[in-house]
C-alpha positions in Angstrom: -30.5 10.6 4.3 -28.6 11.8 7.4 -26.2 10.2 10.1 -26.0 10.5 13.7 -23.0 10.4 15.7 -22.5 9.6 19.3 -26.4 9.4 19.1 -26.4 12.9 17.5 -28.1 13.5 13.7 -26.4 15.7 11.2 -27.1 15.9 7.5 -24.9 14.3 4.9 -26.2 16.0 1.9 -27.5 19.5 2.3 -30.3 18.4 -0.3 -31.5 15.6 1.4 -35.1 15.4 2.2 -36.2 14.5 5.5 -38.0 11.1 6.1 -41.5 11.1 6.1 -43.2 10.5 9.8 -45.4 7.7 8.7 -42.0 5.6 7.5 -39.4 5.0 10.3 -35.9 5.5 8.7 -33.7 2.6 9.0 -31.0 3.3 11.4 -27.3 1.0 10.8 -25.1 1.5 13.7 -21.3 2.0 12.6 -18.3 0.8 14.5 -15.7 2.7 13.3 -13.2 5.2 14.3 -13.3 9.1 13.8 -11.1 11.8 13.3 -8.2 9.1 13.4 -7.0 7.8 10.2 -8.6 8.6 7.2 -8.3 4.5 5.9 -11.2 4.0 8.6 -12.7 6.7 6.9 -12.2 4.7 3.7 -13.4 1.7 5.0 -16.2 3.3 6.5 -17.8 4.6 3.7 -17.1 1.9 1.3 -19.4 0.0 3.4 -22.1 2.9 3.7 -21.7 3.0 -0.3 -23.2 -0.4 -0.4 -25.9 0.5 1.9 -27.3 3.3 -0.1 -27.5 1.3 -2.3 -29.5 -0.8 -0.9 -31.6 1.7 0.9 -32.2 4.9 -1.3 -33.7 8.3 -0.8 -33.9 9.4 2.8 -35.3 6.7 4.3 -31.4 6.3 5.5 -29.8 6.9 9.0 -26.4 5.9 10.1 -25.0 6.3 13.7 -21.1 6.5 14.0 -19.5 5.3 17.2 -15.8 5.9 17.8 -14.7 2.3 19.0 -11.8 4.5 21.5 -14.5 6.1 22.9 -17.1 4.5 23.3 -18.8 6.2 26.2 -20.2 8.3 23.1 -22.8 5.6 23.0 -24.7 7.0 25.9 -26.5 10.2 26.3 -25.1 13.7 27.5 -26.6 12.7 31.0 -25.8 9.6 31.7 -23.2 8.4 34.1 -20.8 6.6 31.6 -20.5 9.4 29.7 -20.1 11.7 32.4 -17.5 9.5 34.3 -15.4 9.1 31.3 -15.3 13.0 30.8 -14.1 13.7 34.5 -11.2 10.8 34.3 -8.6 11.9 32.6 -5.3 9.7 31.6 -4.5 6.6 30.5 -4.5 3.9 32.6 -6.6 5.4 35.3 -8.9 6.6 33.2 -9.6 3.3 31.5 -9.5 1.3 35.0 -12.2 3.7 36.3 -13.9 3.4 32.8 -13.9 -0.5 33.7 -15.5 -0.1 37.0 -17.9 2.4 35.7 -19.2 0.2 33.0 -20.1 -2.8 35.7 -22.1 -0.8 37.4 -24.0 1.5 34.9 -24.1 -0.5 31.9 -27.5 -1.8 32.4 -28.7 1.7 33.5 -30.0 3.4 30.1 -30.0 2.5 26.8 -27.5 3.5 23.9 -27.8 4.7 20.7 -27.4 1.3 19.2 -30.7 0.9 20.7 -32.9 2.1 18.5 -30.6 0.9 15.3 -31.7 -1.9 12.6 -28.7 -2.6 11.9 -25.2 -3.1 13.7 -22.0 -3.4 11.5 -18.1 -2.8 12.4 -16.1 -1.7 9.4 -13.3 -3.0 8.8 -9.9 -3.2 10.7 -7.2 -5.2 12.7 -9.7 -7.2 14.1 -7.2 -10.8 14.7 -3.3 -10.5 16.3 -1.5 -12.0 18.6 -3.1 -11.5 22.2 -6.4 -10.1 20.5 -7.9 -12.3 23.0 -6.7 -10.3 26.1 -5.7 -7.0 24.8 -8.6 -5.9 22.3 -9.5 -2.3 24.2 -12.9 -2.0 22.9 -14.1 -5.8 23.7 -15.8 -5.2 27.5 -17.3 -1.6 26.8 -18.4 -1.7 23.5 -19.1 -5.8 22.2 -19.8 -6.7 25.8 -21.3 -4.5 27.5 -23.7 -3.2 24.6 -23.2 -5.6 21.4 -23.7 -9.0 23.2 -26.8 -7.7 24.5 -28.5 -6.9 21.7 -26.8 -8.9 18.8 -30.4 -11.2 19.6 -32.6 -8.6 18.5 -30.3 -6.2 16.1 -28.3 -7.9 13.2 -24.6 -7.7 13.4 -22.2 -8.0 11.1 -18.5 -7.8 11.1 -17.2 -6.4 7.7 -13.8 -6.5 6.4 -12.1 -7.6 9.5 -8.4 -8.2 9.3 -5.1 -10.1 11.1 -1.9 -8.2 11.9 1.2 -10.3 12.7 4.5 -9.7 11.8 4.5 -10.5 8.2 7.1 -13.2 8.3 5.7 -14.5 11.7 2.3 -15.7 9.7 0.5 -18.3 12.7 -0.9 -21.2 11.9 -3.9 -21.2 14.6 -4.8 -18.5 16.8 -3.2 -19.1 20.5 -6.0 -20.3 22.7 -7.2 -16.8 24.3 -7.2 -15.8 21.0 -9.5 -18.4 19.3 -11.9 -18.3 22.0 -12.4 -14.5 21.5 -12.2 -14.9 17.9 -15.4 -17.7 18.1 -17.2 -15.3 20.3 -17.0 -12.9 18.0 -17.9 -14.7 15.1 -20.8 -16.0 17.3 -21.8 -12.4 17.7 -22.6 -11.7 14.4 -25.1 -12.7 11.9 -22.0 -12.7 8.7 -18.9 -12.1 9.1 -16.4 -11.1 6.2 -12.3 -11.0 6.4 -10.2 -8.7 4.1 -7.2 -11.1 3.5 -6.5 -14.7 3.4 -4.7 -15.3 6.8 -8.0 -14.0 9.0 -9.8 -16.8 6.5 -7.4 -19.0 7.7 -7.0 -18.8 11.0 -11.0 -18.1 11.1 -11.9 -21.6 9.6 -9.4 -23.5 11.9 -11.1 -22.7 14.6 -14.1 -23.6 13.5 -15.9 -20.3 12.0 -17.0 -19.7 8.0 -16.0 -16.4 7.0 -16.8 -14.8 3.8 -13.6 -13.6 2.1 -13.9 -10.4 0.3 -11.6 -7.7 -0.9 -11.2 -4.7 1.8 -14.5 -1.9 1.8 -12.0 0.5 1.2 -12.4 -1.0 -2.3 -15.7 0.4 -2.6 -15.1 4.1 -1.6 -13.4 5.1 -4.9 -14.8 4.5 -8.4 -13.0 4.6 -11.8 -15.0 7.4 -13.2 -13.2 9.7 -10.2 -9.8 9.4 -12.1 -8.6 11.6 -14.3 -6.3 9.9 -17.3 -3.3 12.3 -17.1 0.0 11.9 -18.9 1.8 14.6 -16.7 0.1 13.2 -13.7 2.5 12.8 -10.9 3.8 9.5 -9.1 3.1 9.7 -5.1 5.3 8.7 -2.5 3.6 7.6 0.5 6.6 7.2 3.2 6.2 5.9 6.8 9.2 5.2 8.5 10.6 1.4 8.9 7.9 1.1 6.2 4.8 0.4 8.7 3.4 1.2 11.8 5.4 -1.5 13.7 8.9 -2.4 13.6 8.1 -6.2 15.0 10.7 -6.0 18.3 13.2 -3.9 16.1 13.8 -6.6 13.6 13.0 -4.1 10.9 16.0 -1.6 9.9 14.3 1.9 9.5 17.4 3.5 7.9 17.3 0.9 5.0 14.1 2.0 4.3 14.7 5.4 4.7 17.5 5.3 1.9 15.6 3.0 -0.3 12.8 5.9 -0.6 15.0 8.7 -1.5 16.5 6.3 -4.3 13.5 6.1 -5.6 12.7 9.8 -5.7 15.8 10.8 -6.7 15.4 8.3 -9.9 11.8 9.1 -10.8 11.7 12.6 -10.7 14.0 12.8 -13.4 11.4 11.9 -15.8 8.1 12.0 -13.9 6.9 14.7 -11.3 6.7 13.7 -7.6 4.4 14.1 -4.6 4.7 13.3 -1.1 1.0 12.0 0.4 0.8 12.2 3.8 -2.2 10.5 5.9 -1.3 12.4 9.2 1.3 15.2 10.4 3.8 12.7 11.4 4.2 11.8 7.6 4.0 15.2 6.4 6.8 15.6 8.7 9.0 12.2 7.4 8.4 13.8 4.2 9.5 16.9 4.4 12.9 15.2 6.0 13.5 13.1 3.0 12.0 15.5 0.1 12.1 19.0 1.4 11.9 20.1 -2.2 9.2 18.1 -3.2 4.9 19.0 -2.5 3.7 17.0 0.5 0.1 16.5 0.3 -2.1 16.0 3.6 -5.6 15.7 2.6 -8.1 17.1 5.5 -10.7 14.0 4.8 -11.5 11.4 2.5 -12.9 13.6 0.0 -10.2 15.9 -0.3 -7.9 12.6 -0.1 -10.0 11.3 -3.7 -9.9 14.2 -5.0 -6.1 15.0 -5.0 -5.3 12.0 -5.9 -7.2 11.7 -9.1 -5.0 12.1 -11.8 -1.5 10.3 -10.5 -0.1 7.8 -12.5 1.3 5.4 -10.0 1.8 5.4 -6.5 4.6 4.0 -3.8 2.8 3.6 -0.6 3.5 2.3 2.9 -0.2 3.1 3.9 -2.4 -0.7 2.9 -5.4 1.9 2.2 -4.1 4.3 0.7 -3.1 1.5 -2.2 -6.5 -0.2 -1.7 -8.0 3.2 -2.8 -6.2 4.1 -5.2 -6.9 0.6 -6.6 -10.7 2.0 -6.4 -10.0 4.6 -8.8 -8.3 2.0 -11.3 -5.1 3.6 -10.3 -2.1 1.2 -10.2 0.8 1.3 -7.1 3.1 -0.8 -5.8 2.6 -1.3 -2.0 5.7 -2.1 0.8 4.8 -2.9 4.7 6.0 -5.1 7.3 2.7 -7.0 8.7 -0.1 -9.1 7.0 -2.3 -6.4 6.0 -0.2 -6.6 3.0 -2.1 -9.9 2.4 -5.6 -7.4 2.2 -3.6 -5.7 -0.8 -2.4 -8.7 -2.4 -6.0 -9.6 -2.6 -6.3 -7.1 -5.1 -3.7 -8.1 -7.6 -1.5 -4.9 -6.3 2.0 -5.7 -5.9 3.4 -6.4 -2.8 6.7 -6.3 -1.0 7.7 -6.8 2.5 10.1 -3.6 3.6 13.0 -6.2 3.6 12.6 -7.5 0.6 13.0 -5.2 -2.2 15.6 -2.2 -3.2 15.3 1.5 -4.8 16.0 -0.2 -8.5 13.2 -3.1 -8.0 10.6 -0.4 -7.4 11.5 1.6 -9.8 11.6 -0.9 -12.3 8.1 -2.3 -11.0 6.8 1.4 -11.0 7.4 2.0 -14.5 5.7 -0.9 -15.2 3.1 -0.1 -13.7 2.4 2.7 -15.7 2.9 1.0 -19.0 -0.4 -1.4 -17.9 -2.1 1.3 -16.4 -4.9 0.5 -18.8 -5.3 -3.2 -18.4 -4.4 -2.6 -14.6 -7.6 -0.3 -14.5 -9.7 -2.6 -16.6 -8.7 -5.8 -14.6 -9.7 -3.8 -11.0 -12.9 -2.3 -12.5 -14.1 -5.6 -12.8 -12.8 -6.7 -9.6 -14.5 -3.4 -7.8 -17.4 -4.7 -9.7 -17.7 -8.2 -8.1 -16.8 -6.9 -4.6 -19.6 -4.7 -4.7 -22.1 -7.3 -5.6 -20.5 -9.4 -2.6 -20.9 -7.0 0.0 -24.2 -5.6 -1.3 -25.3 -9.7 -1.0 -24.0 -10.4 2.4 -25.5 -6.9 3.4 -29.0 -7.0 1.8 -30.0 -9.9 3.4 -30.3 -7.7 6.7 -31.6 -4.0 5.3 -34.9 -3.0 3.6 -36.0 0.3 2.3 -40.0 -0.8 3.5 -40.1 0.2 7.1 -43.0 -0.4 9.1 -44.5 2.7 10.3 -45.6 1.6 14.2 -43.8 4.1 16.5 -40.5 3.4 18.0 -38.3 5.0 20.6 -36.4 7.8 19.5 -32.6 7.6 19.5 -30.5 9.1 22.0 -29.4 13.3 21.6 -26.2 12.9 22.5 -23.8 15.5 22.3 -20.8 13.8 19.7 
């Protein structure tokens, strides 16, 4: 089984055996992000999860596309690529990308090409002024998606909305809805994360499958480790989220309301700090300077350190919807509606504003007194969200691939 990125293979397992040359490996082409926050890589591989599944042994290919940079579609050669390397800067780099994509978009083909398969995992997929403002819409879903969406399957897995959490729309806005439609018109299934993208989805028309977050499906229960000196993390962003929603959100409220909590916990329990980038590891080292501040290197390393906590405060959605993988329990605070996506798993749920030091103390503890009927409940939950995606999923892979010749992939350089 191996992967290919930017049209490049590489191994995933040292071990794996190479596909025979009379069966063609099925290639699925991955939308996804890389090297940029390790939820995608959650997301990501909760999806591929389902896929081996479906398709085992070697007879496996993926091919990762960064959705920021999508010129990685192309080969080394081609004037895309090549163009996009040269331009460097924001807004002038992206306004000669757009020219650059007019013209040589037909010239070529990309490594989705020669997939069987196209899916994009998981993320913000539905806010306000998605229909205008969506950066990977003209170079990756029109220029290259649209084209061959007729002749390659695509599907459009744990997509999610993010609006201001107590600014939940009823409809899309018009620009929105008709982008949201052609997407949905794009793809042979589409499935939403939370119950506001099923919403807004059906009103305007489209039938979305709604199904707890991939991310779900990257952890298992047998991973954690059942430890009674286990610590409780703290995952800490400031204002509690990655937006503050035009400053309506009070950062230094937050801010206090964490080292509450630390200060009371770690007088009975030990404390972590878990960081998902440098900027956190940073936060926590302002707030805790005394306590450990973990910052995995991948998703791995993130499953594996986390494996025998107890409980867990976390501002990071995925980090919760992990953990929740692993049958470990944690109470989850944020400011936008990707708190619905956790609220889908029975995880409780707060918006920033709405809570205090006490409350989540109070609720953490709690947490840890159900820890075993918490971890039963979600096992069974994991359980049926596997069976859903590997549904919706297998009715577009097969392990029998016919063995007439077909054009190779592109050797990019990722």
């Amino acid at each position: 089984m191996g992967s290919w990125v930017g049209g490049r293979a590489f191994s995933q397992s040292e071990h794996s055996a190479p596909a025979t040359a009379e069966i063609q490996p099925m290639r699925v082409g991955l939308i996804t992000t890389l090297n940029t926050n390790i939820g995608d890589d959650f997301i990501r591989e909760g999806i591929c999860s389902v896929v081996r599944d479906l398709v085992p042994g070697p007879a496996l290919e993926f091919v990762l596309i960064n959705k920021h940079r999508p010129e990685m579609l192309y080969g080394p050669n081609h004037p895309l690529r090549l163009i996009r390397t040269m331009v460097k800067g924001g807004l002038r780099r992206r306004e000669w990308a757009r020219r650059a994509s007019r013209v040589f978009r037909r010239v070529g083909s990309t490594a989705f090409d020669a997939c069987d398969l196209i899916v994009q995992c998981g993320a913000p997929v539905y806010w306000e002024g998605c229909g205008h403002q969506t950066e990977w819409r003209q170079d990756l879903w029109e220029d290259v998606v649209a084209r061959l969406h007729r002749r390659i399957p695509v599907l459009n897995l744990a997509a999610g909305s993010c609006y201001p959490y107590r600014r939940q729309p009823e409809r899309f806005a018009p620009n929105d809805e008709a982008f949201a439609r052609w997407l949905f018109g794009l793809c042979r299934a589409t499935s939403v994360r939370d119950p506001l993208a099923h919403a807004l989805l059906s009103r305007a028309g489209c039938q979305p499958e709604l199904i707890p977050c991939s991310a779900f499906l990257f952890t298992s229960p047998e991973q954690a480790r059942r430890d009674p000196d286990g610590p409780i993390l703290i995952n800490y962003m400031r204002g509690g989220g990655h937006y503050d929603w035009d400053k309506n959100i009070d950062a230094g409220i937050w801010d206090r309301t964490v080292r509450e909590v630390i200060a009371d916990l770690r007088r009975r329990h030990r404390v972590i700090m878990l960081c998902h980038n440098q900027a956190e590891k940073s936060l926590a080292a302002e707030i805790a300077p005394d306590l450990p501040q973990l910052l995995p290197a991948n998703a791995r390393e993130w499953a594996a350190v986390v494996r025998n906590a107890k409980t867990a405060l976390c501002n990071r959605m995925h980090a919760s919807v992990a953990l929740a993988g692993m049958g470990i329990p944690s109470v989850t605070v944020g400011t936008d509606t990707r708190l619905l996506m956790v609220e889908q798993l029975g995880v409780p749920c707060h918006y920033v504003a709405d809570t205090s030091g006490a409350a989540l103390v109070r609720e953490l503890e709690g947490t840890i007194d159900q820890r075993s009927a918490v971890a039963a409940r979600l096992a069974q939950l994991q359980l049926t969200t596997r069976r859903a995606y590997a549904g919706l999923i297998g009715r577009f892979v097969t392990a029998e691939k016919s063995p007439a010749p077909r054009s190779p992939p592109l050797q990019a350089v990722a």
